[in-house]
Each structure stands twice: as C-alpha cells, then as structure tokens.
C-alpha positions in Angstrom: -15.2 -28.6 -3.2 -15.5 -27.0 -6.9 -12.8 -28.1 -9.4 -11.8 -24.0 -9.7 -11.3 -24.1 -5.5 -9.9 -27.1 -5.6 -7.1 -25.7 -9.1 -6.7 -22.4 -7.0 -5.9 -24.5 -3.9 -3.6 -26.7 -6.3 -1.6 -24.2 -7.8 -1.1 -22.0 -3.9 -0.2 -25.5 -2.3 2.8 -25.4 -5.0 3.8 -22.2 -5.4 4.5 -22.5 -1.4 6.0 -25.5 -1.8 8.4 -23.6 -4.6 8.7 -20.7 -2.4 10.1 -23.1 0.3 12.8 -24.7 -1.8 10.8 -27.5 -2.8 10.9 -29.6 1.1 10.1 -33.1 1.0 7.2 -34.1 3.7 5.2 -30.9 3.4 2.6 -31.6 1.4 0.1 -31.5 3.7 1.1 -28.6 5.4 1.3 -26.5 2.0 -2.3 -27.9 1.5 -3.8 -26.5 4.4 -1.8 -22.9 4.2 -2.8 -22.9 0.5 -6.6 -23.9 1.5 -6.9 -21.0 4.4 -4.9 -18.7 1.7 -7.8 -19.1 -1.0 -10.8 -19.4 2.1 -9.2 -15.7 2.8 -9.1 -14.4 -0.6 -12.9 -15.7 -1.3 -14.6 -14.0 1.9 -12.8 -10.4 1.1 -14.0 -11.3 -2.4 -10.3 -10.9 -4.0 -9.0 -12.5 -7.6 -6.5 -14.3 -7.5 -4.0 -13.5 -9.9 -3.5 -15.7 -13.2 -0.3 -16.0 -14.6 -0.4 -17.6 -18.0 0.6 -21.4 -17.6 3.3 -20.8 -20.6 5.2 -18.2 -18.4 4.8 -20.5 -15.4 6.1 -23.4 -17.0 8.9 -22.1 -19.4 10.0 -20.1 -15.6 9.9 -23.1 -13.8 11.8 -25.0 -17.1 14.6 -22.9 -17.0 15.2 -22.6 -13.3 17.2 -26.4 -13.1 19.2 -25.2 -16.4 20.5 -22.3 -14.6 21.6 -24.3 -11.6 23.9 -27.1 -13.4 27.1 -26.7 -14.3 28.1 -26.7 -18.4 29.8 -30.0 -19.1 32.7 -30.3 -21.3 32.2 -31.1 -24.5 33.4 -34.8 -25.3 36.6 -36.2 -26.3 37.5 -36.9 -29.5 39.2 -40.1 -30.9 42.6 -38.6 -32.9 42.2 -39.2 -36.7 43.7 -42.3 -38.3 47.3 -41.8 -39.6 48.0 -41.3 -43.3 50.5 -44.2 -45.0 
C-alpha cells in the first residue's frame, strides 16, 4: 500500500468515525468503509478533496469548547479588615 493511499485511507477512516459521533469499537469497520471509499474514488479516477490541515484541526479544536459549559469564575477570599 503507498503512504498517500494509505494517508487518504487514514484521514476517510476518521472523518467516518467523526461523522458517527466518534463510537468506540469501530475502528475496523471505519477502516474498511474508508478503504472501499478511496478504492472507488481511484478507479473513476476522482480527487479527493484536501482541506487544509489548519482548518481541520482549529474545526475539530473548537468543537469540545462549544460543548462545555462556562464555569464560574472562583471565589474570592474577603479582604483583611482595617484596625
């Protein structure tokens, strides 16, 4: 298998996995969708699209922070009494 089959095959098997909600115990099964995916895109000769790993990662960066509640900021001791 070349490395760029093997990235394209990489990056498919997640992006399912994403699209899925992220299961646990799939892997496999992503793998081979992902592998057939990219075996059908090379024999009807199509390019797969890029997206720029920045955009990927500052999407996949901000998805958690948008899921988690904003915590309270923290207490505060009370200041010291003047004599």
């Amino acid at each position: 298998m070349t490395d760029d089959r093997q990235e394209r095959i990489r990056v498919r098997a997640h992006q399912i996995w994403l699209d899925e909600g992220q299961p646990a115990g799939q892997h496999e099964r992503h793998w081979h969708q992902a592998t057939a995916d990219v075996d059908r895109e090379d024999e009807a000769g199509v390019k797969p699209k890029r997206q720029p790993k920045k955009k990927a990662e500052a999407s996949a960066a901000k998805a958690p922070a948008a899921k988690t509640a904003t915590k309270a900021p923290a207490a505060r001791k009370p200041a010291k009494a003047k004599a």
